[in-house]
C-alpha positions in Angstrom: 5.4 7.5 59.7 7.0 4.1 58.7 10.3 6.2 59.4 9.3 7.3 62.9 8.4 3.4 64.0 11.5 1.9 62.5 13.2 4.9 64.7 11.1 3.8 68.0 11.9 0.3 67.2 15.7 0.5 67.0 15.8 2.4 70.4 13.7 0.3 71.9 15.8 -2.9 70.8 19.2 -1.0 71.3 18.1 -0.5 75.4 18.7 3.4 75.1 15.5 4.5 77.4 17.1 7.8 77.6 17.5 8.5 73.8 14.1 7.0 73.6 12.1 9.5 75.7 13.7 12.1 73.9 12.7 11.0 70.9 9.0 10.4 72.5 8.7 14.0 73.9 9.8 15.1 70.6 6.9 13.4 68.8 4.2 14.5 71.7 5.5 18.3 70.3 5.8 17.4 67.0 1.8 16.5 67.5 0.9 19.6 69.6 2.7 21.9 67.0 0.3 20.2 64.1 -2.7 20.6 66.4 -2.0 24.2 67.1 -1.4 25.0 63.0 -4.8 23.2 62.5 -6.5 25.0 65.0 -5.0 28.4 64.1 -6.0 27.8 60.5 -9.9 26.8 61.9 -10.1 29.8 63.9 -8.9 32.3 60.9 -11.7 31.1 58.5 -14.0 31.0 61.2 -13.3 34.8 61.9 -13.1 35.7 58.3 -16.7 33.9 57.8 -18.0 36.0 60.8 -16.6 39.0 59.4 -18.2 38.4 56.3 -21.5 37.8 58.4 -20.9 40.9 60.2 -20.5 43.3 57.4 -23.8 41.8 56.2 -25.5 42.4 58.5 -24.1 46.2 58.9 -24.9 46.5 55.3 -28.9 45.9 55.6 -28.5 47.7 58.8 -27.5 50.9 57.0 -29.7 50.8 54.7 -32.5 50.5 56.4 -31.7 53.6 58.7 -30.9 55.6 56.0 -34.4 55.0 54.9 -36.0 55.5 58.2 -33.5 59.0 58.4 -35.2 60.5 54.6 -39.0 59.5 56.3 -38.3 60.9 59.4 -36.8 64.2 58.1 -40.0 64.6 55.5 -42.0 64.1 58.8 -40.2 66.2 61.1 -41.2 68.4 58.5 -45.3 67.8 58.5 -45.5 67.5 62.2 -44.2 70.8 62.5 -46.9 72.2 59.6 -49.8 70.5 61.3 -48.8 71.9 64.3 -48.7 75.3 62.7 -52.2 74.3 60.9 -53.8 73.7 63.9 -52.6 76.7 65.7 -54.6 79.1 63.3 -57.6 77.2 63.7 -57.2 77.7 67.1 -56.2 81.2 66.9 -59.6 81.9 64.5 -61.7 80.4 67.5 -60.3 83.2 69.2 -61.1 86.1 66.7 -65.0 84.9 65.9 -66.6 86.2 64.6 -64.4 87.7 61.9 -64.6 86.2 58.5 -62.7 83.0 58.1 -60.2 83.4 55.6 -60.1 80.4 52.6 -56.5 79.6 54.4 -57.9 79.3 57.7 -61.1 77.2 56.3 -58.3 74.8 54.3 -57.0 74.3 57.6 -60.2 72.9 59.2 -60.9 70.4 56.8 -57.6 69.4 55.2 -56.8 66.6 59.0 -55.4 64.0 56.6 -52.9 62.0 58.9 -50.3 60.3 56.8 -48.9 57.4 58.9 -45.1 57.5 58.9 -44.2 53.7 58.2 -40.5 53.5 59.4 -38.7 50.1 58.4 -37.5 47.4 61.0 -37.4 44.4 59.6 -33.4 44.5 59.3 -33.0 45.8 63.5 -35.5 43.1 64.6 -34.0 40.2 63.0 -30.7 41.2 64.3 -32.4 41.8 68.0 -34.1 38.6 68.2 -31.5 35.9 66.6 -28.2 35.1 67.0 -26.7 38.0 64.8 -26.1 39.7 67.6 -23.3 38.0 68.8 -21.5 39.0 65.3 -21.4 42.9 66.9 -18.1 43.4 67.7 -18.9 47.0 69.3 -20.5 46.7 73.1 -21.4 50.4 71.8 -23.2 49.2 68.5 -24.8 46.6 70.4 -26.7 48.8 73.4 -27.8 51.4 70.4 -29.2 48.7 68.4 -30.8 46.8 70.9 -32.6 49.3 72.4 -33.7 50.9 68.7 -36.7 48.5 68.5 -38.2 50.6 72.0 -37.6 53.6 70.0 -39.4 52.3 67.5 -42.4 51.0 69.5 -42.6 54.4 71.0 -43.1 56.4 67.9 -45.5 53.8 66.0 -47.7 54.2 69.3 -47.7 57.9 68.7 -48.4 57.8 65.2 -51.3 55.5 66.0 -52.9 58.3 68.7 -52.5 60.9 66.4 -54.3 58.9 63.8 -57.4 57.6 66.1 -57.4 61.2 67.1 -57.9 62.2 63.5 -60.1 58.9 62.1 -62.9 58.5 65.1 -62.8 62.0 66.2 -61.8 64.5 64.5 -62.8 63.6 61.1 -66.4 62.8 62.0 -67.2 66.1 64.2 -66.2 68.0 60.8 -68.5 65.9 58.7 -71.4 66.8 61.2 -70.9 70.3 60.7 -69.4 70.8 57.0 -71.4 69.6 53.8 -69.5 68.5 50.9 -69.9 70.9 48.8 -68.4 73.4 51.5 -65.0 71.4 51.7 -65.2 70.7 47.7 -65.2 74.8 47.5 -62.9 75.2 50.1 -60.3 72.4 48.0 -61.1 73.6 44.7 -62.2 77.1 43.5 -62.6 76.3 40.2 -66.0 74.8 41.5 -67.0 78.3 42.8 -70.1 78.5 41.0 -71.9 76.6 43.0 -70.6 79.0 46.5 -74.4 80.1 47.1 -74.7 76.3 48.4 -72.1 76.7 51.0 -73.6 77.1 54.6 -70.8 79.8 56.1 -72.9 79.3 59.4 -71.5 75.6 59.7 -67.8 76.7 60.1 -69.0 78.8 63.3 -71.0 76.0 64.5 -68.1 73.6 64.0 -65.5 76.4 65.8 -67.4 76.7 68.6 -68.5 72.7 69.5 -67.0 71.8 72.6 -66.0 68.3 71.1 -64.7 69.9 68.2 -62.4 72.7 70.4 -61.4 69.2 72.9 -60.2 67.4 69.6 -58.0 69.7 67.8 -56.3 70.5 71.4 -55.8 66.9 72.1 -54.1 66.6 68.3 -51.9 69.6 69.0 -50.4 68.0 71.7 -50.3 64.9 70.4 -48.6 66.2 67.3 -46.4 67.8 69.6 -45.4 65.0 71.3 -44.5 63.1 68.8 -42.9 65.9 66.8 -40.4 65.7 70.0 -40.3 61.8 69.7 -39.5 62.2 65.9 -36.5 64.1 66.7 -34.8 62.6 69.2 -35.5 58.9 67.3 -33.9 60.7 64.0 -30.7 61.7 66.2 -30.7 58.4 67.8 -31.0 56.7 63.9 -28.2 59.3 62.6 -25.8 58.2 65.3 -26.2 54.3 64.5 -26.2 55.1 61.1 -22.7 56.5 61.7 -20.9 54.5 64.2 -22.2 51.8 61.0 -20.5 53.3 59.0 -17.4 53.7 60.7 -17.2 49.8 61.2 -17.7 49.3 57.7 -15.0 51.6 56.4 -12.7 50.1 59.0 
């Protein structure tokens, strides 16, 4: 710098305005060119931190779906056998009043719901924070943002099915069934105690209205969201994969 001043000075003294301003411009470059470096330097760390923020945030991403893909296959899987279920308890309505078989009587009773619990911590903290804006796909970004609706849509479902089930279903088959006729039906071993069991019930049950209203309104339920469970795993395969691909790019 000391250098550069004794320059200016001994230009300025020697009257040469021309050299001068040459040697002026040349510092205004010389300054740009240093500002440019710096700022070139800047912007490579700040893309390599965003990088590193972005393939973070892919990583949890993909996790999570693959989760959500193994509990939506296992219940692909029940919907489909409670649908089934319930069909042959409708179809034994039908053919009263033949004996029930001990299948069709496991049927009746066995109405546990288990409540698919998909993850979503990982898609809602990238849909409601700035973590977005690390996406670099405009493809990525529309899937995931509208994932969360997707989501919405089948935890609504799942909670239908399971009021259906709880306050409705449940409780009609308790006013009908004692006990001991669903411990027999569970567990054979107990079949000593069968002269207990009230075979009159299961026709009662069968033929209440409120009973026959129920199960169709969790067939279709179960339906529905059999359909919603599908299309929400082939929506989560194909952001699992376009993840994927970004993070083996």
């Amino acid at each position: 710098m000391r250098l550069f001043r004794k320059i200016k000075k001994n230009l300025i003294a020697s009257g040469k305005i021309k050299n001068y301003l040459l040697y002026a411009l040349g510092e205004i470059l010389l300054i740009v060119i240093g500002i440019l470096i710096a700022w070139k330097i800047n912007n490579s760390n700040e893309i390599r931190k965003n990088k590193i923020v972005e393939l973070k945030i892919y990583q949890s991403l993909n996790e999570e779906l693959n989760a959500n893909l193994v509990l939506l296959d296992s219940s692909v899987v029940r919907y489909a056998q409670n649908i089934q279920t319930i069909q042959n308890t409708i179809q034994s309505i039908r053919s009263l009043p033949k004996e029930l078989s001990d299948q069709v009587k496991e049927g009746i009773i066995n109405v546990n719901h288990k409540v698919t619990k998909l993850q979503s911590a990982a898609i809602n903290s990238v849909s409601s924070t700035n973590k977005f804006e690390f996406i670099e796909s405009d493809l990525l970004r529309d899937l995931i943002a509208a994932y969360p609706n997707e989501l919405n849509t089948f935890e609504n479902q799942e909670a239908k099915i399971s009021n259906i089930v709880v306050n409705r279903l449940q409780p009609e088959i308790e006013s009908h069934l004692s006990l001991i006729d669903i411990l027999l039906t569970r567990d054979q071993r107990h079949n000593k105690t069968e002269t207990y069991s009230k075979q009159e019930d299961y026709y009662a049950l069968l033929n209440s209205k409120e009973y026959q209203n129920v199960l169709i309104d969790r067939l279709l339920q179960t339906e529905n969201q059999l359909i919603t469970a599908n299309n929400l795993r082939d929506k989560t395969q194909t952001i699992a994969f376009k993840l994927n691909k970004e993070l083996t790019n």
